[in-house]
TORVEX-357197 format. One line per 5 residues: their letters; for each residue x, y, z of C-alpha. Coordinates in nm, 3 decimals. Example, Ala and Ser with C-alpha at 12.3 -4.5 7.8 and 13.67 -1.06 7.14 Angstrom:
// residues 2
AS> 1.230:-0.450:0.780; 1.367:-0.106:0.714 .
END
This chain:
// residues 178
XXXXX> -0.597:0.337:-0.112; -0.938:0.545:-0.089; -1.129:0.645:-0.376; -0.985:0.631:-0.705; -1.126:0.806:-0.954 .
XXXXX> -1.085:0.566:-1.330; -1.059:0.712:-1.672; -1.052:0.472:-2.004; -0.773:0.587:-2.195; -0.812:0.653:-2.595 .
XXXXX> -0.610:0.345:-2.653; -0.827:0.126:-2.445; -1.129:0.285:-2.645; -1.065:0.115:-2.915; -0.986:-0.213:-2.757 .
XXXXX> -1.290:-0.224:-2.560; -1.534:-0.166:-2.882; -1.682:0.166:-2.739; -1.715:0.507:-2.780; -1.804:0.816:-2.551 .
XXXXX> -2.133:0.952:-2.555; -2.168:1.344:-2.601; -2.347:1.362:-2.260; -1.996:1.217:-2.116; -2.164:0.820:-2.068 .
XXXXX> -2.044:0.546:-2.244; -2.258:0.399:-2.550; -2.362:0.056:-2.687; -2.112:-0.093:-2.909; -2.070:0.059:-3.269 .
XXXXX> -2.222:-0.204:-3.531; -1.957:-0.521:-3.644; -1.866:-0.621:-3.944; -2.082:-0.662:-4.240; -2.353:-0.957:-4.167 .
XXXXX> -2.268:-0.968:-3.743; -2.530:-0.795:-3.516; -2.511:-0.452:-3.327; -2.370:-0.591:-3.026; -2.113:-0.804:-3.140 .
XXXXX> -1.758:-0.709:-3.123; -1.560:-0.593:-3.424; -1.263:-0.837:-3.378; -1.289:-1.185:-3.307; -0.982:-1.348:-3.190 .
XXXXX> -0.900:-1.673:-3.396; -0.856:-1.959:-3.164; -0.704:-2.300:-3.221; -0.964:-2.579:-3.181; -0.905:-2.707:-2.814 .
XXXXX> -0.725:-2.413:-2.688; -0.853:-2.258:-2.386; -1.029:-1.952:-2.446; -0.830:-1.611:-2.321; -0.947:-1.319:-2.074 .
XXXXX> -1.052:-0.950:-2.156; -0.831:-0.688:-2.068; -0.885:-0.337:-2.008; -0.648:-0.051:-1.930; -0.739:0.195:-1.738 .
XXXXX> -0.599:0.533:-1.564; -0.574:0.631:-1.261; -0.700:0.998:-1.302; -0.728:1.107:-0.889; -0.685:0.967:-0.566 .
XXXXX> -0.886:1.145:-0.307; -0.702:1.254:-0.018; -0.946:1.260:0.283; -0.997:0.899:0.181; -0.607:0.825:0.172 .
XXXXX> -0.583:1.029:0.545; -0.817:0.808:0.702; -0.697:0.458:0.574; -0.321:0.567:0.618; -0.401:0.670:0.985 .
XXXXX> -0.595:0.350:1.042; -0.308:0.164:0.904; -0.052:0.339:1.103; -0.249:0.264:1.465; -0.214:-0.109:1.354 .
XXXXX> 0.180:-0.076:1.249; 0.199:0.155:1.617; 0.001:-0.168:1.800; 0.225:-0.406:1.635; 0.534:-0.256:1.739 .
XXXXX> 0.474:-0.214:2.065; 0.371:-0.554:2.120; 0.659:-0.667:1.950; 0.927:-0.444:2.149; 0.728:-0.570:2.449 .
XXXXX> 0.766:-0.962:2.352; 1.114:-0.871:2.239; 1.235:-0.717:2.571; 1.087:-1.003:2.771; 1.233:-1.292:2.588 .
XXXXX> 1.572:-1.113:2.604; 1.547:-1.089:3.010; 1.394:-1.410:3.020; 1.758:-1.570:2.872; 1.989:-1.322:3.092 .
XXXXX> 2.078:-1.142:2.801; 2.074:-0.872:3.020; 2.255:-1.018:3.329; 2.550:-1.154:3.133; 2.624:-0.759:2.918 .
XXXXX> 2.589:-0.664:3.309; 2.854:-0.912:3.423; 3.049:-0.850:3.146; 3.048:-0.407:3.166; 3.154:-0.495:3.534 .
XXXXX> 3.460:-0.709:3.412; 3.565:-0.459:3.212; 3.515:-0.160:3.409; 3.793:-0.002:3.584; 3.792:-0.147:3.970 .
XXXXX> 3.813:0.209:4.153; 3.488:0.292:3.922; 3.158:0.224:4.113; 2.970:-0.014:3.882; 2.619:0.205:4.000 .
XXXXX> 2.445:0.226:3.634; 2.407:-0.109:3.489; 2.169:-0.196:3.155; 1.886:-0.309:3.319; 1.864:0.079:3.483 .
XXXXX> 1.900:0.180:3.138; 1.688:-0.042:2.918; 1.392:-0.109:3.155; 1.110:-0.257:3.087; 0.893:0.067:3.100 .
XXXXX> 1.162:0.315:2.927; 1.164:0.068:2.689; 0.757:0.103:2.598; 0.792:0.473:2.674; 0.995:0.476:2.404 .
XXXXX> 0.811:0.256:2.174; 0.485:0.410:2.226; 0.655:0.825:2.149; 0.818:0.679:1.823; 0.484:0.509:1.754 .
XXXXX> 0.267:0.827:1.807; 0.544:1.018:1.616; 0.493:0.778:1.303; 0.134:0.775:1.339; 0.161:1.130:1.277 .
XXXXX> 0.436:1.124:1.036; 0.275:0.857:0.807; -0.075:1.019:0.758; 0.044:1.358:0.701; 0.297:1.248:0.451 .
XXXXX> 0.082:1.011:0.251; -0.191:1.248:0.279; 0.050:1.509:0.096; 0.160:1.221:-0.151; -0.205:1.248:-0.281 .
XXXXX> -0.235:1.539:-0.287; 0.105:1.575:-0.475; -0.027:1.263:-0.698; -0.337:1.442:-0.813; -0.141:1.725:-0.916 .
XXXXX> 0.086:1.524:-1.137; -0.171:1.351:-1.265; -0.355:1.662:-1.374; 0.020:1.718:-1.551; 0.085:1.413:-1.726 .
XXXXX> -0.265:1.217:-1.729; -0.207:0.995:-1.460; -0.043:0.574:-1.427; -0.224:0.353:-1.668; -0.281:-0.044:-1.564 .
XXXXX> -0.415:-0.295:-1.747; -0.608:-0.515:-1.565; -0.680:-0.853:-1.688; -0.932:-1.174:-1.665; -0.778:-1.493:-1.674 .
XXX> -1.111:-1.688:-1.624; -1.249:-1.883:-1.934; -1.520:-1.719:-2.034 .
END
């Protein structure tokens, strides 16, 4: 998520056939072997005749993850998981009233209810169709909160680490024949 900030690791230096620059950039590649030109790459790989040819790969670190970027997409993110659930506690409490799911727990609390009790609360005074979104739409605005300022803290806790132990590495990779 956000901007992620990518550092070649030393290992990956030498697979990718370059070297750093003094001024920080990244250089041509460093001349072949004896008789190839300047550009070529030291290793060839040795295929079998008829084989598909393989992908590049390149590892790479994830050095920093910037946190303002992180706040806005987790808080973005969290409006759509907040829409979602509300429409889906709202579909969900209608297609429970529309099979008298709620009528039959009714019937069935009155059956089992004392007879000198008044049978004056029932679920449908309970679980109503607007406490119900009330209290979809507090737990929603709760996790909207929640979400950003936690993940916003993970990268800010990531960042740290990173600084610590230099960060995760991943190796990405390019399946397409070349």
């Amino acid at each position: 998520m956000g901007t992620v900030a990518y550092q070649q690791s030393e290992s990956a230096q030498g697979q990718a056939g370059t070297r750093p620059q003094a001024g920080g950039g990244w250089g041509a590649r460093p001349p072949g072997p004896a008789g190839s030109p300047a550009g070529a790459p030291r290793y060839q790989q040795q295929q079998a005749p008829g084989a598909a040819p393989r992908g590049r790969k390149a590892r790479l670190r994830v050095a920093k993850v910037d946190p303002w970027s992180v706040m806005k997409t987790t808080f973005v993110l969290s409006i759509a998981f907040a829409v979602v659930s509300v429409v889906a506690a709202a579909l969900l409490w209608s297609a429970l009233n529309a099979l008298g799911v709620f009528d039959s727990i009714n019937r069935t609390l009155a059956s089992v209810a004392p007879a000198n009790q008044p049978n004056s609360v029932t679920l449908t005074s309970v679980l109503s169709f607007g406490k119900v979104m009330s209290f979809t739409a507090l737990v929603s605005v709760v996790n909207i909160v929640l979400f950003t300022a936690l993940a916003t803290l993970a990268a800010y806790l990531y960042n740290m680490c990173s600084s610590l132990v230099g960060g995760i590495e991943v190796t990405l990779a390019d399946d397409t024949a070349s």
